[in-house]
ChimeraX commands (.cxc) that place a marker at each C-alpha (Angstrom):
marker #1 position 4.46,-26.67,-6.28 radius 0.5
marker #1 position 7.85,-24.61,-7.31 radius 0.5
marker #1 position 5.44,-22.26,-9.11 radius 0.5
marker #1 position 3.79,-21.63,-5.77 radius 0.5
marker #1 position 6.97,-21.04,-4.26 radius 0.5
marker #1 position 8.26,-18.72,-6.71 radius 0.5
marker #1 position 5.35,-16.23,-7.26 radius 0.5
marker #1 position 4.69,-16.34,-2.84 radius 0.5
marker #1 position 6.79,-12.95,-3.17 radius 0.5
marker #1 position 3.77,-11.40,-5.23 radius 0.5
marker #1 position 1.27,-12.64,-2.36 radius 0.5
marker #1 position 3.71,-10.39,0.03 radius 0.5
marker #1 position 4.06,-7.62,-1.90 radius 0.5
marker #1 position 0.29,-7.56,-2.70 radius 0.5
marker #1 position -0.52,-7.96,1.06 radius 0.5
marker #1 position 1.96,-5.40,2.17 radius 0.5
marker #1 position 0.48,-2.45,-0.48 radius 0.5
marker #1 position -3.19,-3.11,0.24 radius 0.5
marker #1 position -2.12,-2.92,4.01 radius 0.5
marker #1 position -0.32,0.61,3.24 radius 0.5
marker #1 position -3.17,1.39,0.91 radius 0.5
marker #1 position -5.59,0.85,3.75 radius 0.5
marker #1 position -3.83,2.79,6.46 radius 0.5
marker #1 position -3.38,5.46,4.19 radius 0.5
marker #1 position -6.95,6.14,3.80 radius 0.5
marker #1 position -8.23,5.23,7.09 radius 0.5
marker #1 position -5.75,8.38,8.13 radius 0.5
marker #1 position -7.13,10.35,5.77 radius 0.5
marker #1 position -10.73,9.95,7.12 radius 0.5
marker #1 position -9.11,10.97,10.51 radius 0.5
marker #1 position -7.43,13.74,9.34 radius 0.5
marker #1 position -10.93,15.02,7.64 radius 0.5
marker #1 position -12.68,14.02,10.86 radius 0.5
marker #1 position -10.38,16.97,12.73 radius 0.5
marker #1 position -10.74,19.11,10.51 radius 0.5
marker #1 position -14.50,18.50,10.64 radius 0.5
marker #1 position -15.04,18.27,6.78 radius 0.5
marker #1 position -16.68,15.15,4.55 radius 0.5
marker #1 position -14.16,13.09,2.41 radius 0.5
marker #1 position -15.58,11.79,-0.73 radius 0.5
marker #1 position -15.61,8.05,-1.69 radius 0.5
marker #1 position -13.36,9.31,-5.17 radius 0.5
marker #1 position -10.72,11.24,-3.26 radius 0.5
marker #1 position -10.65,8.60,-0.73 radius 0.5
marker #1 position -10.09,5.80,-3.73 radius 0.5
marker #1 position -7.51,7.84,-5.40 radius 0.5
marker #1 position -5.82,8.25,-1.89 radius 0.5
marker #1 position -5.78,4.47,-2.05 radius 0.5
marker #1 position -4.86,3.88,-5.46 radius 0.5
marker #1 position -1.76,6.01,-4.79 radius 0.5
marker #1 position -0.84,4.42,-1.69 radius 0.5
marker #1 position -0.90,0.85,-2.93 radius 0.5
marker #1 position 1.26,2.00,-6.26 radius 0.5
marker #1 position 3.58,3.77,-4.03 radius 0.5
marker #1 position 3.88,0.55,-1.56 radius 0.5
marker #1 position 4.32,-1.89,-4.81 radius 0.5
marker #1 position 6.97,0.52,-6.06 radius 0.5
marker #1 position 9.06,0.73,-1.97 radius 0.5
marker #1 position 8.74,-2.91,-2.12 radius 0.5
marker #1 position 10.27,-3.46,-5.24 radius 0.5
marker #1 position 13.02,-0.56,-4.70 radius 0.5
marker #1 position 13.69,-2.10,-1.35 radius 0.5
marker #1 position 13.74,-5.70,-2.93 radius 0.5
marker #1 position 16.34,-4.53,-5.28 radius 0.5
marker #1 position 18.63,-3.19,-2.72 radius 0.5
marker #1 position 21.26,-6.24,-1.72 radius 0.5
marker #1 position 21.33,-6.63,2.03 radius 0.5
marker #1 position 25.09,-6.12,3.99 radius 0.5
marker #1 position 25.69,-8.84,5.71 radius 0.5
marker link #1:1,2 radius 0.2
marker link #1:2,3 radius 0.2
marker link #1:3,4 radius 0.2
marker link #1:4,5 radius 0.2
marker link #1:5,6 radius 0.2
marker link #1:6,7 radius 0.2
marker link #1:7,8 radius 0.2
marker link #1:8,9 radius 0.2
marker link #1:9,10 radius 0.2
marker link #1:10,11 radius 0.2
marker link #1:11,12 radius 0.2
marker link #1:12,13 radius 0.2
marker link #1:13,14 radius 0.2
marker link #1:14,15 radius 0.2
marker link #1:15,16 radius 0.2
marker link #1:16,17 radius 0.2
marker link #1:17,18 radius 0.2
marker link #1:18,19 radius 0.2
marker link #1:19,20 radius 0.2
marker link #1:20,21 radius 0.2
marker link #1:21,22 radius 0.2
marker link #1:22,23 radius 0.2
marker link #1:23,24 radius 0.2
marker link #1:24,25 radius 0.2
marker link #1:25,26 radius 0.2
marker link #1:26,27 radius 0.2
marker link #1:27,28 radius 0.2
marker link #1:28,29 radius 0.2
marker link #1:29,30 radius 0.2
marker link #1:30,31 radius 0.2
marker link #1:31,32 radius 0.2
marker link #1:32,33 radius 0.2
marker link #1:33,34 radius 0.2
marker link #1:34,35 radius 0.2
marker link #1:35,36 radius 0.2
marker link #1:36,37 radius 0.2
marker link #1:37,38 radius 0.2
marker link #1:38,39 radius 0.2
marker link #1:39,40 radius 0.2
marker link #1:40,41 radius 0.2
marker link #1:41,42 radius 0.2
marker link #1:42,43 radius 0.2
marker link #1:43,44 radius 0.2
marker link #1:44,45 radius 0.2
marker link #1:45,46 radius 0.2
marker link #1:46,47 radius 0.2
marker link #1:47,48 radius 0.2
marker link #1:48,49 radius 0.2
marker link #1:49,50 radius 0.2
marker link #1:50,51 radius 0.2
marker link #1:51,52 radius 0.2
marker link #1:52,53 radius 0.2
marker link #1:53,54 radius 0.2
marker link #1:54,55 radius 0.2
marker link #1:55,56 radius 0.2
marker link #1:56,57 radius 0.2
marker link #1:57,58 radius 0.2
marker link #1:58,59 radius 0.2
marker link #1:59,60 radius 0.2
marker link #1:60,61 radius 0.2
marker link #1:61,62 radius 0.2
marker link #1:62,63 radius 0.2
marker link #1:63,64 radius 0.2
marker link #1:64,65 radius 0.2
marker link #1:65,66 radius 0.2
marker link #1:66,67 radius 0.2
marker link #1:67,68 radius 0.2
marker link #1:68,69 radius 0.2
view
């Protein structure tokens, strides 16, 4: 059960970046929409790929940082 406890920061972290990741692309499907021009499933995974390795790296950096109190 402590094993569970320690690693439920990973289940965060991995919730929080796929919830980035998704946002990210679902604006970039807007932003295509305006523009009124098609976006491609592989631009719109490597939008998503980027996002969720740019969320896992903020949530680390942040988790780094001490808090004040």
């Amino acid at each position: 059960m402590r094993i569970l406890y320690e690693l439920s920061w990973l289940w965060e972290t991995l919730v929080i970046a796929l919830a980035v990741a998704a946002v990210c692309v679902v604006c970039a499907m807007l932003i295509c929409k305006a523009v009124k021009k098609n976006l491609s499933k592989k631009t719109a995974a490597v939008i998503g790929a980027a996002a969720f390795a740019g969320a896992v790296l903020a949530v680390v950096v942040i988790a780094r940082t001490p808090m004040p109190l």
